[in-house]
C-alpha positions, 0 to 999 in steps of 0.5 A, a space after each residue: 277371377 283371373 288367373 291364378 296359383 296354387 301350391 300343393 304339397 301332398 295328394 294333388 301332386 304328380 304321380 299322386 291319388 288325387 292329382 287327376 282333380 286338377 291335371 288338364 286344368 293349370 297352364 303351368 307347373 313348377 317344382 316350388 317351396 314354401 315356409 312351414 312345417 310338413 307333417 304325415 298324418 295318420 289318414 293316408 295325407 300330409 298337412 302344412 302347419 305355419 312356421 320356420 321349415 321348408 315344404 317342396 311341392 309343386 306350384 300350378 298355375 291356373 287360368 280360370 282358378 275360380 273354376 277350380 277352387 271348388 273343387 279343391 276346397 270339397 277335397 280339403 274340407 275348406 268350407 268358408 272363412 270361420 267355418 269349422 274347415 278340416 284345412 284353411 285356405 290361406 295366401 303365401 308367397 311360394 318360391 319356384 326352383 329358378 327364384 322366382 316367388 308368387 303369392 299361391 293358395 295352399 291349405 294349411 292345418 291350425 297347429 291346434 288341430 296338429 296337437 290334438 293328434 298328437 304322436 299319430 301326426 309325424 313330423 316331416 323334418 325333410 319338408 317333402 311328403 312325396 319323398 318320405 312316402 317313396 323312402 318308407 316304402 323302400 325300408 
């Protein structure tokens, strides 16, 4: 598989618990956004839902992104098209901070699995994870 991208919304990005899966790995970063709606879950980790909202991340750039969408799908519990995966792998275009878009991998929830959850999953109105993290520590 050539090169390729993926946009990460919540643990894999900087100053983040699992962003050393993927650091040293990519060839570039930048600040990005997408369409879709943010949530916190109650297990420490946001997910994306589809829909109308914007989610900020970062979108990386990857050489050789067949050697590191394994890893990533252990991390997001993607096990394969029709599997019973805790997050889909799905293809979305991202726009970086300077306008430009780019097809990305980003895992996303099924809105189902977000309502079963019910009030332990909190909407992110802000779009931000990293963000929102950083505010309710300083409440």
């Amino acid at each position: 598989m050539p090169k390729g991208y993926v946009f990460v919304y919540g643990t894999l990005r900087q100053s983040q618990s699992y962003h050393d899966l993927i650091a040293g790995r990519y060839s570039d970063c930048w600040k990005a956004t997408l369409s879709g709606v943010l949530y916190d879950l109650p297990f420490g980790y946001p997910a994306v839902v589809p829909g109308e909202g914007k989610v900020y991340g970062e979108l990386y750039e990857f050489e050789e992104l067949d050697k590191v969408l394994p890893d990533l799908d252990e991390l997001e519990g993607y096990h394969g098209i029709d599997s019973d995966n805790e997050y889909e792998r799905v293809i979305q275009e991202a726009e970086t901070e300077q306008g430009q878009r780019m097809n990305c991998y980003v895992y996303v929830q099924r809105p189902e699995q977000i309502r079963a959850l019910g009030r332990r999953a909190v909407l992110l109105s802000g779009g931000d994870w990293v963000e929102a993290l950083r505010r309710k520590w300083e409440d």
